[in-house]
C-alpha positions in Angstrom: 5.0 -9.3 -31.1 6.6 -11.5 -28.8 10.5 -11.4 -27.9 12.6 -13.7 -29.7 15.5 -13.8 -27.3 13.0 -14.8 -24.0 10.6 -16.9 -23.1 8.4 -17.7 -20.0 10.4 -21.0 -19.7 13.9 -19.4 -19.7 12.8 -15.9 -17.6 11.3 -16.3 -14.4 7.7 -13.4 -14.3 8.3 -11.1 -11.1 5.0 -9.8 -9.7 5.8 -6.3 -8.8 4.0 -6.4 -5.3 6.3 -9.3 -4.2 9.1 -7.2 -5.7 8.3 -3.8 -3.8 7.7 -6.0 -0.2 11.0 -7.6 -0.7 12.9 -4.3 -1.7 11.2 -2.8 1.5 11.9 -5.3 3.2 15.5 -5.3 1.9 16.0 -1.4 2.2 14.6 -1.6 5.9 17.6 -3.9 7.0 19.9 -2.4 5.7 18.8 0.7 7.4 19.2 3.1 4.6 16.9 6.2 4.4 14.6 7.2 2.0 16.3 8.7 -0.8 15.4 12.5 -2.2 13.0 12.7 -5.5 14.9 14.6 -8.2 14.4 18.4 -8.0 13.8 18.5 -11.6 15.9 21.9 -12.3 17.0 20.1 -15.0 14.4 19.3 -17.1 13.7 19.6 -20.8 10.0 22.0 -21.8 8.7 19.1 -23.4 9.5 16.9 -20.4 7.6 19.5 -17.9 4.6 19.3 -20.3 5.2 15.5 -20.2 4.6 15.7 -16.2 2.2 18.5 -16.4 0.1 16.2 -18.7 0.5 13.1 -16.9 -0.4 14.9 -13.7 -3.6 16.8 -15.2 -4.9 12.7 -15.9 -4.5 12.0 -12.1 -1.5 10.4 -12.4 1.4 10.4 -10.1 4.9 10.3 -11.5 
């Protein structure tokens, strides 16, 4: 179903590769550093089976 509060004509689509050049591009002058993953001490069982599973399918979270 489509939104009712949006449409193409009022929301501009962002392609995601033009989105991650710019924020690279963005990130590199500003010269901030690559910012630590979360260690993930924190996590909830059924979110480490969540990972796990995503993970066992080749995919990289």
């Amino acid at each position: 179903m489509a939104s009712k509060t949006s449409s193409p004509e009022t929301q501009p689509v962002i392609d995601m590769a033009d989105l991650a050049t710019c924020l690279a591009a963005r990130r590199a002058k500003t010269g901030l550093p690559d910012l630590p993953r979360n260690t993930g001490t924190r996590r909830t069982p059924s979110k480490h089976a969540l990972l796990k599973a995503i993970e066992d399918l080749g995919g990289k979270w």
